[in-house]
C-alpha positions as CSV (number, residue, x, y, z in Angstrom):
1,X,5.0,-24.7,-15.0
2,X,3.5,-21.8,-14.6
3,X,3.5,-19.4,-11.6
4,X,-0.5,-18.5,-10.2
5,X,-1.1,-14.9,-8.8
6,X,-1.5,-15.0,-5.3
7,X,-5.1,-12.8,-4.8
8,X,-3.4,-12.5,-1.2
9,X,-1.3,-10.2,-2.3
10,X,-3.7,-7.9,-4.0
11,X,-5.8,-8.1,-0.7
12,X,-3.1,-6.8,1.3
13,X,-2.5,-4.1,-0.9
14,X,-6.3,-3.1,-1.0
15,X,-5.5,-3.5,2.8
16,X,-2.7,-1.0,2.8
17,X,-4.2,1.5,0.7
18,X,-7.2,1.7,2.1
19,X,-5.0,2.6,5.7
20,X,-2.9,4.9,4.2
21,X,-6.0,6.6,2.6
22,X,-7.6,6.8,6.4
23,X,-3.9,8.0,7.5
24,X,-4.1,10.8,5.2
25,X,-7.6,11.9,6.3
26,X,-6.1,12.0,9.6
27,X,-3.2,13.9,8.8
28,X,-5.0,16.6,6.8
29,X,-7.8,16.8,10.4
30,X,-4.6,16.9,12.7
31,X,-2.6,19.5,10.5
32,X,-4.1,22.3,12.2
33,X,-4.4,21.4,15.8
34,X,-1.3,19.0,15.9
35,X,1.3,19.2,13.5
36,X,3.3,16.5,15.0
37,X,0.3,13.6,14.4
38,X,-0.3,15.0,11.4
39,X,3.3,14.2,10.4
40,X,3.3,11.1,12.4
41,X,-0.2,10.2,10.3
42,X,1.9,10.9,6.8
43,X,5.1,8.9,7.6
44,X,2.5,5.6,8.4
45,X,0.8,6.7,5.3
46,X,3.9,6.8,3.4
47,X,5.0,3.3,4.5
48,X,1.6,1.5,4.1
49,X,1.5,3.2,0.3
50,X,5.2,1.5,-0.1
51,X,4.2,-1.9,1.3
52,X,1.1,-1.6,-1.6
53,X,3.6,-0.9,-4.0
54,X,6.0,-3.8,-3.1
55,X,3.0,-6.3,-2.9
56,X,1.9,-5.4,-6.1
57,X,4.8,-5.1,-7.8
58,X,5.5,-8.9,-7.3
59,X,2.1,-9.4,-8.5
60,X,3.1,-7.9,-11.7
61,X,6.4,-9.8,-11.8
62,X,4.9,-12.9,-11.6
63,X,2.1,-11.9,-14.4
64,X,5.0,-11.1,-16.2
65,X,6.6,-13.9,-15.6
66,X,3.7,-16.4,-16.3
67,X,2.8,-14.7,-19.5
68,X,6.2,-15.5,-20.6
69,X,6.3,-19.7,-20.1
């Protein structure tokens, strides 16, 4: 049988990549006036563009994986 993409997963990474794009905006109006929120702003923007990646990577798998049965 074959496996069915979970949309959920692509919404959450829509989710996360739209929050890290808002966290870089942040970053780059903090950088100036407070370097430490503008770091603080990149290391959440770093992890939310990581969790995209995971989520769609198993997307992919599991295309992959389908398209294979």
């Amino acid at each position: 049988m074959a496996q069915q993409m979970d949309p959920n997963q692509l919404k959450k990474a829509e989710v996360s990549a739209s929050l890290a794009k808002s966290l870089i905006s942040q970053a780059i109006e903090q950088s100036a006036a407070n370097p430490l929120l503008c770091e603080e702003a990149l290391k959440q923007a770093s992890a939310e563009i990581a969790q995209a990646q995971t989520m769609i990577s198993q997307v992919q798998s599991t295309l992959q994986a389908s398209s294979q049965q």
